[in-house]
N, C-alpha and C positions, 0 to 999 in steps of 0.2 A: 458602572459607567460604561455607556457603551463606546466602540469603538471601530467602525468601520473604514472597511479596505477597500482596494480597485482591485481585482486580480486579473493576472495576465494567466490565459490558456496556452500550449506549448503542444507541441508534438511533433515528431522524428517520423517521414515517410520515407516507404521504396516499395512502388509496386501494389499500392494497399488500396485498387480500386472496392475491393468485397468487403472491405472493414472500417474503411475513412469513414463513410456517411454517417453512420452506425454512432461513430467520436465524436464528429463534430457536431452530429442533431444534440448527443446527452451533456456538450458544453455549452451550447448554444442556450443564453438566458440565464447562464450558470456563472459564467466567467463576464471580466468586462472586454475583453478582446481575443483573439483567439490568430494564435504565429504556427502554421504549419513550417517547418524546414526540412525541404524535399532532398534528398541524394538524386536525382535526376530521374522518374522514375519514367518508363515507358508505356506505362498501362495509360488509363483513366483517371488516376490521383488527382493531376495537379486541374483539368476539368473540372473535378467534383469537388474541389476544397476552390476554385475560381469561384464557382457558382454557388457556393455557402457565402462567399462574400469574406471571408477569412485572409489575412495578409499572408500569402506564399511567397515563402523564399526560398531560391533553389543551392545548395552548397553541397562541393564535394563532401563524400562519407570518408572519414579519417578512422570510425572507432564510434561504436555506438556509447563509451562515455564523451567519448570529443564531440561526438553529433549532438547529442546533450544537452551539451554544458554550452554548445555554440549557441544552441535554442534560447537558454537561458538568457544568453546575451543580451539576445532579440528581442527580449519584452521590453515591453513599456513602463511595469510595473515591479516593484519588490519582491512583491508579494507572487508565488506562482503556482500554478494546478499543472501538474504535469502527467499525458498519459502517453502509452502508445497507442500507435493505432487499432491494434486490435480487441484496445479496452475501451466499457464504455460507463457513465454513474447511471446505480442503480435510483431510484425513483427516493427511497429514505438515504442516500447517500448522497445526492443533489439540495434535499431539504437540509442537511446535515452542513452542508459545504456552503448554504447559504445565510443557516443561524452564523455559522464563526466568520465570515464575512461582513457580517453586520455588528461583530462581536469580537475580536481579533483577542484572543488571550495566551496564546502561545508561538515560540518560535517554527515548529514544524508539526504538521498532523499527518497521525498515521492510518491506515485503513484496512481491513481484510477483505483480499482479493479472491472472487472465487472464480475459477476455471470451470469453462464449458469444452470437454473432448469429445468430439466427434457426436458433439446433439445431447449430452451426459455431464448434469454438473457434477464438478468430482470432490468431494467433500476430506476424503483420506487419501493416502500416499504420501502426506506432508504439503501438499500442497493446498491445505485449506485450515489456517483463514489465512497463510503465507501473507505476512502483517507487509505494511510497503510503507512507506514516509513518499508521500506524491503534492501535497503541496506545504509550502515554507517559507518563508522571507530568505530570498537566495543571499541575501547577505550574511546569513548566518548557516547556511548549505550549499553544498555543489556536488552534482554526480560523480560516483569515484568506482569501486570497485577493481574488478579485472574483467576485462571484453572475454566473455559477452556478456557474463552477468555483473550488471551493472547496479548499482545501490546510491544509495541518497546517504551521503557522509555529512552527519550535523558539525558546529561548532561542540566542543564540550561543556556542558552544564546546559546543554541549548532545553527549553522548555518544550514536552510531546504532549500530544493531546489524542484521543482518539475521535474518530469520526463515527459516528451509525450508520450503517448500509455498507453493503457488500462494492466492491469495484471489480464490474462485471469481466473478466477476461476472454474473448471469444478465441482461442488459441489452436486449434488444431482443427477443421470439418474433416480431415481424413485425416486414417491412420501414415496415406502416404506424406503427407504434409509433416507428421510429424517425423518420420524417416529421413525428408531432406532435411529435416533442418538441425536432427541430431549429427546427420554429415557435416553441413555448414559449422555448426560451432565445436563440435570437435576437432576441426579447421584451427579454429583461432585458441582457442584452448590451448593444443598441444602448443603450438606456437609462439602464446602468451606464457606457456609454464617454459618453454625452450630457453626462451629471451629473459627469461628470470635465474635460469641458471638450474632449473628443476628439469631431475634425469627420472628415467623408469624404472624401474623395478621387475623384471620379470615375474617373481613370485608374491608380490605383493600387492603392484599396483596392477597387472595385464591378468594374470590368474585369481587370487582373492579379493580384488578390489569391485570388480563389478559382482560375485556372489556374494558379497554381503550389502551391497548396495542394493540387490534386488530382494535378499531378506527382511532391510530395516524397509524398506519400502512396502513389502506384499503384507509380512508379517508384522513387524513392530509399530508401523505406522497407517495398519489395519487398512491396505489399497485392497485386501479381501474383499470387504464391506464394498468396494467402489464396484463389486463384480468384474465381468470380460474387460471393461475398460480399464479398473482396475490392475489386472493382469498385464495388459500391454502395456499401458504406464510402466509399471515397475519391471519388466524386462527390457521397456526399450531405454528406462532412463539408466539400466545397467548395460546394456551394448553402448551407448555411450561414452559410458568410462571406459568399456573396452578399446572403444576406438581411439578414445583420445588418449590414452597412454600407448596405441600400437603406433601410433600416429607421432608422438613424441619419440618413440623408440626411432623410429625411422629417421628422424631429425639428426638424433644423436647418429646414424651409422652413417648418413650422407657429411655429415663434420666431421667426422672420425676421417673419410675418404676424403676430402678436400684436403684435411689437416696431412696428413700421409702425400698426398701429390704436392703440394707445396714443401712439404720436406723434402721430397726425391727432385724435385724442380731447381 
């Protein structure tokens, strides 16, 4: 028995004049409506998601799960396709997202995501088929995790389903692109672990934590195979962790100092 849905299209902008078009052509005809929700950006975005014809709404950025979940608000519908900007449906993952549309037989469906770096799809370093749960009946999910990697938290017993076709992630055209933005969320990281109550480690977390990171990565998680791009992968996803646990340390020595002045005060 079939059973069809309206589905609401979502997406979190800032700055994504090189990636928006890209989104909203592979939801367009896919979805029944389509809710950009812009952090304010300065570029081109909110131009090229006007002229898709797409409802943009602009709303301060709190937190890429808060950004999220406010999106979710916005739809029209239960039922939602959520991506970022820098993803887009592949051509059998579009067909896929339009059979269960027509067909609704579970709470949330999951998809394997594949990453393009710097013009290279990357098949290994774990980051493939990095499974993602992107659309679901928000009544029975909402975005959770910790900023900045954010995740899609079902109800319990909630019914998965998988989708066919890849979900294209265009992520990195340079390696310096990927540089900033290991700085940026080793930002929120250390910070997110600060405000948790989670301290560093010098010899575990700052010295062995990013070489075995870049072990299971090159080695055990065959980023070999992904060749030069491989490589960089898995070194820079272990500078990473270096930073964000120097970054965390640091946190801890400026609280140590406030905590010390406030006592001699």
């Amino acid at each position: 028995m079939k059973n069809p849905v309206n589905i609401s299209g979502v997406v979190i902008t800032f700055n994504e004049e090189n990636n928006i078009g890209r989104c909203l052509e592979s939801l367009a005809g896919t979805v029944d409506e389509i809710i950009v929700v812009d952090s304010y950006s300065s570029d081109a975005t909110g131009e090229i998601c006007k002229e898709s014809g797409v409802e943009f709404i602009q709303h301060p950025f709190e937190g890429h799960i808060e950004q999220k979940n406010y999106a979710l608000s916005c739809a029209s519908f239960d039922y939602v396709l959520s991506l970022d900007a820098d993803e887009a449906l592949s051509e059998t993952l579009i067909k896929s997202i339009q059979a269960a549309k027509e067909n609704w037989q579970a709470d949330g469906y999951w998809v394997n995501r594949l990453t393009n770096y710097c013009g290279r799809w990357i098949r290994h370093c774990g980051w493939y088929p990095d499974r993602k749960i992107r659309m679901w009946d928000r009544r029975k999910g909402h975005w959770g995790g910790v900023n900045p990697h954010d995740n899609v938290v079902m109800e319990k017993k909630s019914r998965l389903q998988h989708l066919s076709g890849d979900l294209l992630h265009f992520s990195y055209p340079t390696i310096q692109n990927h540089i900033v933005q290991i700085n940026s969320f080793s930002d929120i990281a250390a910070r997110e672990a600060f405000e948790r109550g989670r301290r560093s480690n010098l010899i575990l977390d700052i010295c062995l934590n990013p070489f075995l990171t870049f072990f299971k990565k090159y080695l055990l998680k065959l980023g070999a195979l992904d060749g030069y791009e491989g490589f960089v992968i898995s070194i820079s996803t272990a500078y990473g962790k270096f930073l964000k646990y120097i970054k965390l340390r640091e946190l801890e020595k400026r609280q140590m100092t406030e905590d010390r002045g406030q006592k001699q005060g």
